[in-house]
C-alpha positions in Angstrom: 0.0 0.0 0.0 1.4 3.4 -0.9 1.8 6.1 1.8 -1.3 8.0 0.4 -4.1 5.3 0.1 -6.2 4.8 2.8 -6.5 1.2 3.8 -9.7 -0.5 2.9 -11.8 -1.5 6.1 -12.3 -5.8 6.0 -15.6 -7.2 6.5 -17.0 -7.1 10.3 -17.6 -10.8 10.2 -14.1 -11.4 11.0 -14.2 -9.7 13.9 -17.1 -11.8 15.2 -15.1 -14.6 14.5 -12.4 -13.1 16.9 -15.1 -12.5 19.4 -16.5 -15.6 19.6 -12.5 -18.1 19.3 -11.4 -15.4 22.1 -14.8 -16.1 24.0 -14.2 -20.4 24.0 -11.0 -20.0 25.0 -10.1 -20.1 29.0 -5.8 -20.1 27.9 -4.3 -19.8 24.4 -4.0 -17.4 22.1 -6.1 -16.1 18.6 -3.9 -15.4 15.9 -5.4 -12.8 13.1 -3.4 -13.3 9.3 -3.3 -10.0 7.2 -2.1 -10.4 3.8 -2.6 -7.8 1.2 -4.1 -5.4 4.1 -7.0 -7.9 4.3 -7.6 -10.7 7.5 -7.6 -13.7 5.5 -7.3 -16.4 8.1 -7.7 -16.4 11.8 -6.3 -19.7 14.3 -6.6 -20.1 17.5 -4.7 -22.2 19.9 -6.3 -23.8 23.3 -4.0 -24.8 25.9 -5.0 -27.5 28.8 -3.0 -26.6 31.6 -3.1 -29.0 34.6 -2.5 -28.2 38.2 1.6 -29.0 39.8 1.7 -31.1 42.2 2.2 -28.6 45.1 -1.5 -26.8 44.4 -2.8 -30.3 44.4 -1.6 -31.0 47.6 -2.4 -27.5 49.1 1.5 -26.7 49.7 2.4 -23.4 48.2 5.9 -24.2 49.4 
């Protein structure tokens, strides 16, 4: 894009799509892909995360 266009504005439907990967997740991470000044793609990643084994015993030491 050249210093004096103005960027075209994507589709809102993407954005709902954020909303509602960002809204499932409890830990991870949505990822938005821009090519051309344009979201094409957008990936999300879930992470399980498990409690150690000093929370599950109630020792924080």
């Amino acid at each position: 894009m050249k210093a004096n266009e103005t960027p075209i504005e994507p589709p809102a439907d993407w954005v709902e799509v954020v909303r509602k990967k960002v809204e499932e997740l409890r830990f991870g991470s949505v990822q938005v892909i821009v090519h051309d000044g344009r979201v094409t793609q957008v990936d999300s990643l879930e992470k399980t995360r498990f409690p150690s084994s000093k929370e599950e015993n109630g020792s924080g030491s």
